[in-house]
C-alpha positions as semicolon CSV with decimal commas, in nm:
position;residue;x (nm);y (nm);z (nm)
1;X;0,823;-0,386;-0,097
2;X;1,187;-0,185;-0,021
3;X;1,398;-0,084;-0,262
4;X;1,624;-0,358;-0,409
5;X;1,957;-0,095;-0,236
6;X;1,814;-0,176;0,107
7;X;1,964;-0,414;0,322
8;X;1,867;-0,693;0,520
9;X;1,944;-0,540;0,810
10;X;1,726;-0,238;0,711
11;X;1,463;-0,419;0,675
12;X;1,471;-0,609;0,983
13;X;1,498;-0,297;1,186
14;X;1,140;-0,151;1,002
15;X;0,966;-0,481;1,096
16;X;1,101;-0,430;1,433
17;X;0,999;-0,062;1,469
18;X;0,620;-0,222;1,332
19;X;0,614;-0,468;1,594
20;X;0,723;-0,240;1,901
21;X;0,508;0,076;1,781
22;X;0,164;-0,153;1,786
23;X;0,144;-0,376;1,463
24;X;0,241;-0,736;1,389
25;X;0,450;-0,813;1,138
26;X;0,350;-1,160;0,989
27;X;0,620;-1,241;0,746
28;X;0,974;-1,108;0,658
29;X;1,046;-1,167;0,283
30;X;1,422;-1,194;0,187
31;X;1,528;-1,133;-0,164
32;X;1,298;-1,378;-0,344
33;X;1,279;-1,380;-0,703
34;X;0,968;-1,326;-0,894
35;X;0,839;-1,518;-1,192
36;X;0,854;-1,358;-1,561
37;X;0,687;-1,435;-1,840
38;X;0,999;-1,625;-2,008
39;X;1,207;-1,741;-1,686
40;X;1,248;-1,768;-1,316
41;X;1,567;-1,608;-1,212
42;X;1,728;-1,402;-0,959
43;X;2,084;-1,405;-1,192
44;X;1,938;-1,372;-1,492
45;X;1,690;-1,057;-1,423
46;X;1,797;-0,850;-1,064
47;X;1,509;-0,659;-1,137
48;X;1,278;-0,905;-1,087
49;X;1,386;-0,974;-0,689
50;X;1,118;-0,811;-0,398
51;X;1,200;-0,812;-0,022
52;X;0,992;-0,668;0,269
53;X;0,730;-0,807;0,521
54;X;0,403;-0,839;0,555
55;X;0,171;-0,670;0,836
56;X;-0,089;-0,557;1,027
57;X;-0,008;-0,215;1,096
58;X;-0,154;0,079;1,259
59;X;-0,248;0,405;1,067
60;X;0,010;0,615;1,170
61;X;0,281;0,361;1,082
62;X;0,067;0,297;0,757
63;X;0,109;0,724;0,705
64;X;0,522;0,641;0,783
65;X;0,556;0,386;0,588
66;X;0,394;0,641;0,240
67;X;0,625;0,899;0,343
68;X;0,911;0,671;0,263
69;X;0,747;0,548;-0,088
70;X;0,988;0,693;-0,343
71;X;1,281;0,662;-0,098
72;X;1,354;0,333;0,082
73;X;1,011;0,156;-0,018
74;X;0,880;0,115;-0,358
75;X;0,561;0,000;-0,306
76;X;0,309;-0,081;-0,058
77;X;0,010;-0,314;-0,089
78;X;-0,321;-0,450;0,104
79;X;-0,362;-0,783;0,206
80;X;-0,561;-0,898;-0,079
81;X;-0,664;-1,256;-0,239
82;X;-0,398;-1,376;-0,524
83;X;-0,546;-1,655;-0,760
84;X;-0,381;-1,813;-1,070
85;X;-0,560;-1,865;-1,409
């Protein structure tokens, strides 16, 4: 996930960079907001928006992408399983 301070734009130029350096980005995530425990909204609660992509990506770009953690990206996560209760 990027920052919530970097653009569109930004964004679409990383998944670029991923696709032309050897990975595959699979999906580019806009500003989606993310359910809390008491509401679903991006007006209400700005903190609770995420944008960014998912990909396969090589290990160098996976060692370019943690450099950046702290700056431009605040988190980055495996492809993993996600199940409801």
């Amino acid at each position: 996930m990027f920052k919530d301070n970097v653009s569109e734009d930004q964004i679409k130029e990383y998944a670029a960079q991923v696709n032309s350096g050897g990975g595959e980005v699979t999906q580019i995530y806009g500003i989606i907001p993310v359910r809390t425990k008491d509401h679903l909204s991006a007006v209400d609660d700005p903190e609770a928006l995420f944008q960014g992509f998912a990909a396969k990506i090589t290990d160098d770009q996976l060692q370019q992408f943690q450099s950046l953690q702290g700056n431009i990206i605040e988190s980055i996560e495996p492809d993993q399983i996600v199940t409801t209760q």
